[in-house]
N, C-alpha and C positions, 0 to 999 in steps of 0.2 A: 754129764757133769764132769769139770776136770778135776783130774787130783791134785790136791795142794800139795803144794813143793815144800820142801824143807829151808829155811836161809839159807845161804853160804854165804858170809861174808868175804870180802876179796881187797886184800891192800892192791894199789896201786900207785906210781906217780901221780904227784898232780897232775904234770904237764899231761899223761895219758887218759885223767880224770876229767880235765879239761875238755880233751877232746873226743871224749866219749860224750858229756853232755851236751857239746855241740853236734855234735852227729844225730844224737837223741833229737832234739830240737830240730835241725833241719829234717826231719822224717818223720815229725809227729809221732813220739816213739817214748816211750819212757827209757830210764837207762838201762833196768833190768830188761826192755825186749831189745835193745838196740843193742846191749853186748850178747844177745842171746843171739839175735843176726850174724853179726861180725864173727860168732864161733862156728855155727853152722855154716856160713860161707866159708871160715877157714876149712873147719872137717871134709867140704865139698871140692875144695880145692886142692887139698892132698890126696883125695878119695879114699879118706877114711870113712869105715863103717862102722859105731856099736852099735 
């Protein structure tokens, strides 16, 4: 079973907003997995490790 996560709220631009939920969308993704993608690809791409 997973653990449940805590909220974190997150302001952002619309325009940014916008185009996270489109992202979401085209990937069959909710927003919260599709910005969780988009950061783990960042982390992966700088090759950062926590």
């Amino acid at each position: 079973m997973s653990k449940q996560q805590k909220p974190f709220p997150v302001r952002m631009d619309a325009e940014v907003k916008q185009w996270v939920e489109a992202q979401a969308k085209a990937n069959a993704r909710s927003m919260n997995a599709e910005i969780n993608r988009l950061l783990k690809s960042a982390m992966k791409a700088t090759g950062k490790k926590f």
